[in-house]
N, C-alpha and C positions, 0 to 999 in steps of 0.2 A: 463249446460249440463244435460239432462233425463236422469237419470238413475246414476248418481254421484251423492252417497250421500257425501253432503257437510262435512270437519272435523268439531269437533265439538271445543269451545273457550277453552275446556281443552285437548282435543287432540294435538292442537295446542301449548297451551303453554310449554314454555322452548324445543321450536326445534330449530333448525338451518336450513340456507338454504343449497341447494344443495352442492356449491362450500366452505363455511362454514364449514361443516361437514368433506367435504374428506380434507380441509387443517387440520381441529381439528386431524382428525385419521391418516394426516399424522406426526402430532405432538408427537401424541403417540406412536406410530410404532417407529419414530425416538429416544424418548426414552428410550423404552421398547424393541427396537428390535426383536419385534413379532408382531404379531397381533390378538389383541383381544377386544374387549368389543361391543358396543351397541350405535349408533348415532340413535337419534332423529330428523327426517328432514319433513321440510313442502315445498312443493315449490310453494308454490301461488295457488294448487288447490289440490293436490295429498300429503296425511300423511304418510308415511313409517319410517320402522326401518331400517336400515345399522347395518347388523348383522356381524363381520369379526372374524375367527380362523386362526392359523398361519396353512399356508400349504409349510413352511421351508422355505429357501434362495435359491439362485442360482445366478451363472453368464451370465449376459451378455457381447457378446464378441461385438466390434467395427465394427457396420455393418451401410448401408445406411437406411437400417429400423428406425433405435433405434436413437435419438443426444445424447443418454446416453451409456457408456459402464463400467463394475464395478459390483459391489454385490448390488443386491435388495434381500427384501423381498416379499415373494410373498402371498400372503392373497388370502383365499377364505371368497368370500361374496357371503350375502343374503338380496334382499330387502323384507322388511315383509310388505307386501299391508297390510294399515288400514283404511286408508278414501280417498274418492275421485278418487275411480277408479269406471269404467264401470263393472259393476261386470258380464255383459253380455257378454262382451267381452273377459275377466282377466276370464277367468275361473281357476276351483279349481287346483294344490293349487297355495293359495294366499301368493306367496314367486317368486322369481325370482333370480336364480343363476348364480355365475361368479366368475371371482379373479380380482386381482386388486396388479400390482406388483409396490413398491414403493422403492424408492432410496433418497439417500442426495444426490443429487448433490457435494456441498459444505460443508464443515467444518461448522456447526455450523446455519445451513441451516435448516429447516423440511423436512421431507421427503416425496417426491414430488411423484405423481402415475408419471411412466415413460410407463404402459400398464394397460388397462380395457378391459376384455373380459366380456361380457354380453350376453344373448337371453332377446329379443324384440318382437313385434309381427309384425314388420317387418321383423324378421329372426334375427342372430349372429351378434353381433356388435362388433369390436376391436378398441379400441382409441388409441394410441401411443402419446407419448411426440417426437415432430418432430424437436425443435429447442431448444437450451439450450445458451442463450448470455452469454460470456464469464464475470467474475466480475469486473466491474469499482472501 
């Protein structure tokens, strides 16, 4: 692609990928029951940081929306553009905001995103957790 500059082999090193990263920080969250710290992710062309602060808990009630109902954590994030975007495109600033609310499911489980709000330069994007199979 013109105009992406490529990461560079130390940009790159010790990232994770996309799906990697939000299982690592659902780790933590589950843990730590907040959110916070700094993921390092590459995804095969594009370098970013996953920047998350806790922005409190809340409940979810039992609705056809959600397969999840119960207490999440609700995190606001930040992607920090570092390499491998169109900079023509991504104009300044080079950071892209959202939240990201996670939950356990289960006992003993990580805590899993159950909702992602983000802006893209397609417009608002909302992802939901839509199906939860029961434990065998």
């Amino acid at each position: 692609d013109p105009g992406r500059p490529k990461p560079t082999g130390q940009q790159i090193a010790h990232t994770l990928d996309p799906l990697t990263a939000l299982l690592a920080i659902g780790r933590e969250v589950a843990r730590r029951q907040r959110c916070d710290g700094r993921a390092a992710v590459y995804d095969g062309r594009r370098r970013y940081d996953i920047v998350l602060s806790d922005d409190g808990g809340e409940r979810l009630e039992k609705s056809p929306v959600y397969a999840y109902a119960g207490e999440v954590r609700r995190c606001a994030a930040a992607a920090v553009k570092i390499a491998g975007f169109s900079w023509d495109q991504d104009h300044s600033p080079h950071t892209t905001a959202g939240r990201v609310w996670f939950a356990t499911p289960r006992p003993g489980a990580p805590a899993l995103p159950v909702r992602i709000d983000f802006g893209s330069s397609w417009g608002f994007v909302t992802v939901r957790l839509t199906e939860l199979d029961p434990p065998k």
